[in-house]
C-alpha positions as CSV (number, residue, x, y, z in Angstrom):
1,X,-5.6,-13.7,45.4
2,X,-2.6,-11.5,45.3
3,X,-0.6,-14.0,43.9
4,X,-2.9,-14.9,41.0
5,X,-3.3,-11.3,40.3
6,X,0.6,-10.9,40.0
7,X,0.8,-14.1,37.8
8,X,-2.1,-12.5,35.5
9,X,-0.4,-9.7,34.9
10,X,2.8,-11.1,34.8
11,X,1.2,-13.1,31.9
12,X,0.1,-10.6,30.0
13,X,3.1,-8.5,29.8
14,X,5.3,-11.2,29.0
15,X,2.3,-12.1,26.0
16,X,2.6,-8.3,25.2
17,X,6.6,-8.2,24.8
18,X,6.5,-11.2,23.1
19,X,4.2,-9.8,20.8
20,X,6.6,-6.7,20.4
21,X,9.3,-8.7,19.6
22,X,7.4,-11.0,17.2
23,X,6.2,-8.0,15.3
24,X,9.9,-6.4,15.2
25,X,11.3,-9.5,13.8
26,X,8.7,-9.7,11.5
27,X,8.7,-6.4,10.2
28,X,12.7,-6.7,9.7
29,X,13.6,-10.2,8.2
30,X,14.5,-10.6,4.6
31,X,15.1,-6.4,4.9
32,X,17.5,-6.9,2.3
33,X,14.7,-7.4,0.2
34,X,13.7,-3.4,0.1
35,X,17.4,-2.8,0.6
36,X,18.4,-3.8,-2.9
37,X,15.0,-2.5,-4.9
38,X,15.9,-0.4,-7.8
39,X,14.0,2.7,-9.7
40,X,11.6,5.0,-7.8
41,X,7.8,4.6,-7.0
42,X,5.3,7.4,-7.0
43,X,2.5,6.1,-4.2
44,X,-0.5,8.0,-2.1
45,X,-0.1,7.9,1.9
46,X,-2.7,9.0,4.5
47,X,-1.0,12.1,6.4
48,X,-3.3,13.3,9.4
49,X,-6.3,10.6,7.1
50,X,-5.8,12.8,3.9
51,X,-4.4,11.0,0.8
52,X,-1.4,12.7,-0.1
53,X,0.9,12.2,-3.2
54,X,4.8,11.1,-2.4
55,X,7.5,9.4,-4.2
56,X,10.9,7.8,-3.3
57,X,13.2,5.8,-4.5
58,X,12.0,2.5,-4.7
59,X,14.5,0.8,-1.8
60,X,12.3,3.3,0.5
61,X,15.2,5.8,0.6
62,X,14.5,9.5,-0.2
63,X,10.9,10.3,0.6
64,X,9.3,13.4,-0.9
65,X,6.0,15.3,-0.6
66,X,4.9,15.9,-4.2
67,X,1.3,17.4,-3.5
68,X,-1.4,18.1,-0.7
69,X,-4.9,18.8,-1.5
70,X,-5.5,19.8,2.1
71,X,-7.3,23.0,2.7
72,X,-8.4,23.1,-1.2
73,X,-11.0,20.5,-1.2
74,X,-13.8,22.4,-0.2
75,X,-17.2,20.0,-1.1
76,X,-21.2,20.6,-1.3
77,X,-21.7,20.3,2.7
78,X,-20.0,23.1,3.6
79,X,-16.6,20.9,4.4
80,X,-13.8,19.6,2.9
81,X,-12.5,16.6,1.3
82,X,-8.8,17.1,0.5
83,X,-7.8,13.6,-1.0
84,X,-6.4,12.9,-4.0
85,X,-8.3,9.8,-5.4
86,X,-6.3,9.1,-8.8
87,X,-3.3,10.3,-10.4
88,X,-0.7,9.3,-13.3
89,X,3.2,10.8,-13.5
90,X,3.9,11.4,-17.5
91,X,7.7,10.6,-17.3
92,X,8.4,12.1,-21.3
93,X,6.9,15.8,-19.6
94,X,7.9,15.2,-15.9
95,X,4.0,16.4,-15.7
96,X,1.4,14.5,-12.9
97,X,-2.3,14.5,-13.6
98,X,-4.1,14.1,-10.4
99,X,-8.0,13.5,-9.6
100,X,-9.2,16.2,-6.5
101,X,-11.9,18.0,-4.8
102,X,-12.5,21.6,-6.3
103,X,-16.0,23.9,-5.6
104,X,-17.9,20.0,-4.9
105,X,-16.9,18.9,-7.9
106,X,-14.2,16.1,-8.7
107,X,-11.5,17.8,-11.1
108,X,-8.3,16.9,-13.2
109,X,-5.2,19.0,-12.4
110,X,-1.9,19.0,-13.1
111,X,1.6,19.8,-11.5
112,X,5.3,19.2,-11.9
113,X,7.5,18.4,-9.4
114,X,9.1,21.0,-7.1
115,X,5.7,23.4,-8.0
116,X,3.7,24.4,-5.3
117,X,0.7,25.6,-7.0
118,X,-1.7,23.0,-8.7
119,X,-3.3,23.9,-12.4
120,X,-6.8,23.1,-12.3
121,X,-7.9,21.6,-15.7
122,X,-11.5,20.8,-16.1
123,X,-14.3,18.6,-13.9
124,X,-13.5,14.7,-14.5
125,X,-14.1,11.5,-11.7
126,X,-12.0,9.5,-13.0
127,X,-8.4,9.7,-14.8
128,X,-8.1,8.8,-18.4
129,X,-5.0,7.0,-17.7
130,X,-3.0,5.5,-14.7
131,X,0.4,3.4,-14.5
132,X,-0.2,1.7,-11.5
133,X,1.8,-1.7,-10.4
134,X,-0.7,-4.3,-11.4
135,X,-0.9,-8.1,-11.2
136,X,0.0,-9.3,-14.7
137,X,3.0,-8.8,-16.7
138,X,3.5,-10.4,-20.5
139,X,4.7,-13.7,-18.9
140,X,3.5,-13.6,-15.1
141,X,-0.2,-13.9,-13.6
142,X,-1.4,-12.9,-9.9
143,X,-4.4,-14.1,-8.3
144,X,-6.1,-14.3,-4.9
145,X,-8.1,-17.7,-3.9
146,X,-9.6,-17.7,-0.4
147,X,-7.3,-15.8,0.7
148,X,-3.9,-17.6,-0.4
149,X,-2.1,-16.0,-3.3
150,X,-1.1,-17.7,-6.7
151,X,0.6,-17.4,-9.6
152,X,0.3,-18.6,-13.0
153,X,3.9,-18.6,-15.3
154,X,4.4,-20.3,-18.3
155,X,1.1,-21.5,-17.9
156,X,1.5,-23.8,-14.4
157,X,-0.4,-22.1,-11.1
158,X,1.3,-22.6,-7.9
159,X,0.4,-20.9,-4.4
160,X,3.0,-18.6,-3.6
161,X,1.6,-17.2,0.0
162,X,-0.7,-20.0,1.9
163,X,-3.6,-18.4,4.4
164,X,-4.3,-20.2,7.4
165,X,-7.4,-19.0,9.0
166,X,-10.9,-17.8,8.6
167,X,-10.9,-16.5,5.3
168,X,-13.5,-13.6,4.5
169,X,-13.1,-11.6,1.3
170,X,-13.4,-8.1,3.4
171,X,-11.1,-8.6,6.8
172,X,-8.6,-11.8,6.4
173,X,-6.3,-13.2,4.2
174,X,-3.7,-12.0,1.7
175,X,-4.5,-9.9,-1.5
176,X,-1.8,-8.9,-4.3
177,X,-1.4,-5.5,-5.1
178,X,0.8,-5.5,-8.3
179,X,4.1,-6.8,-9.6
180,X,7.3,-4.8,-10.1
181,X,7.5,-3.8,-13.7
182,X,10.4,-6.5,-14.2
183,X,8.2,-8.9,-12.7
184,X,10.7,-9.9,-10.0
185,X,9.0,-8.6,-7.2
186,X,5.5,-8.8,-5.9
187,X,3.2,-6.0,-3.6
188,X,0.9,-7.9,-1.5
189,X,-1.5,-6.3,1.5
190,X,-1.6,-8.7,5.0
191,X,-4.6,-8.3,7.5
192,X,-2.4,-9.9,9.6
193,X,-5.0,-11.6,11.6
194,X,-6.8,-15.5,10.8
195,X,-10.4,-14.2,12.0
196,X,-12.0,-11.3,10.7
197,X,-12.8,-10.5,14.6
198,X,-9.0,-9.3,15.2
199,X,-9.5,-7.2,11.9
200,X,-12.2,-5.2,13.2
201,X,-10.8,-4.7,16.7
202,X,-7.9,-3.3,15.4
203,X,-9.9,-1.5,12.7
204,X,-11.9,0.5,15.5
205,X,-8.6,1.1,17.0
206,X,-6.6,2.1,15.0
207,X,-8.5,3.2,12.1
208,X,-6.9,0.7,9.6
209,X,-5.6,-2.7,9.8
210,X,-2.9,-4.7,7.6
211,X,0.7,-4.2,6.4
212,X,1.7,-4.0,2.8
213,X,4.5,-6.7,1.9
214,X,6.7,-7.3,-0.8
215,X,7.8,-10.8,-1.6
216,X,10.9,-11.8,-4.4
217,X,9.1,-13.8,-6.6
218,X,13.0,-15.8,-6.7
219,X,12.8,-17.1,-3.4
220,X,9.6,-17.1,-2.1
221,X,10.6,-14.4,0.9
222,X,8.9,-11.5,1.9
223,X,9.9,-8.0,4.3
224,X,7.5,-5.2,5.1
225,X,7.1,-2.6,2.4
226,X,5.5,0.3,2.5
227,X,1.8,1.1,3.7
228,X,1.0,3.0,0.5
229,X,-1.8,2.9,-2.4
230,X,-1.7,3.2,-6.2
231,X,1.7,2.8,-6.5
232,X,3.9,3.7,-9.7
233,X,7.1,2.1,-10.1
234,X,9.5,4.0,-12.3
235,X,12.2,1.5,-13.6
236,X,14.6,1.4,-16.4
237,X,14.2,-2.3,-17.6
238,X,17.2,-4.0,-19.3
């Protein structure tokens, strides 16, 4: 009995450093990828589940705090709800619009970088104009189908990313986030498990679930990118 025990555990710690080292390797191959990016992106991160406003350079390099709602987002219910749902970084006035919480009501403000204090503009739900990465440049297409990603250039579709697994539109599979603005370079989210069952396990656990990726659209490879939302890439296009 003692024996079976010891092989049982044995087996699940070597399963669990495998694992480890699976995920390591994973999470560093093709690095050279992010290494190499050029310009700077503008993105919104959770900090302590809060939606907070950063940028860096776009190889990942240089992180900076550019805003936090937190503490100023007091709502209708006698609480607060400090994220910032929308924003759009005016490079001609160095200026960012953002969407946030003010008195229970949604409003616009604005800020420029290094400025600790926010203006507060007028109620709005929604911003008039955003910048994000998106999946279509003048000559390139991005779609999801079941899960596999595919791209449509010079009008011939090929699958670029191939899911294996139990595809459901919620928990599995791989969706496209947006390309680079040279089109070289595609942002693509991973739930990193073939059943939606391993989704929500890790979702209950962790709160989230999936890696963002970033795949050169030249050779097919991908690295781990940053786990980030509404992106901006800033880039001086040749």
């Amino acid at each position: 009995m003692k024996k079976k025990l010891l092989i049982s555990v044995s087996l699940v710690v070597f399963i669990g450093i495998a694992f480890n080292i699976f995920i390591y390797f994973k999470n560093t191959i093709n690095s050279e990828i992010v290494a190499n990016l050029e310009g700077q992106i503008y993105y919104l991160k959770r900090v302590d589940g809060i939606n907070t406003l950063f940028k860096s350079d776009a190889n990942l390099k240089n992180e900076k705090l550019i805003y936090s709602h937190k503490g100023k987002g007091k709502d209708n219910y006698g609480s607060n709800n400090d994220n910032i749902i929308d924003y759009y970084y005016d490079i001609k006035s160095n200026t960012i619009s953002f969407i946030a919480m003010n008195n229970g009501d949604w409003s616009l403000f604005s800020i420029k970088e290094g400025e600790d204090t926010a203006t507060l503009i007028n109620k709005a739900d929604f911003m008039a104009n955003t910048d994000y990465i998106n999946n279509q440049t003048k000559n390139i297409t991005v779609a999801q189908k079941k899960g596999s990603i595919y791209i449509t250039q010079n009008g011939e579709e090929k699958c670029i990313n191939k899911f294996y697994g139990l595809y459901d539109n919620k928990f599995t599979g791989y969706r496209p986030l947006g390309l680079s603005p040279d089109g070289k370079f595609l942002i693509y989210h991973s739930a990193e498990h073939l059943t939606p069952y391993g989704v929500m396990i890790e979702g209950l656990l962790n709160g989230s679930f999936g890696h963002n990726y970033i795949m050169d659209l030249s050779t097919g490879k991908s690295t781990r990118f940053i786990d980030a939302s509404n992106i901006q890439w800033i880039m001086n296009i040749k």
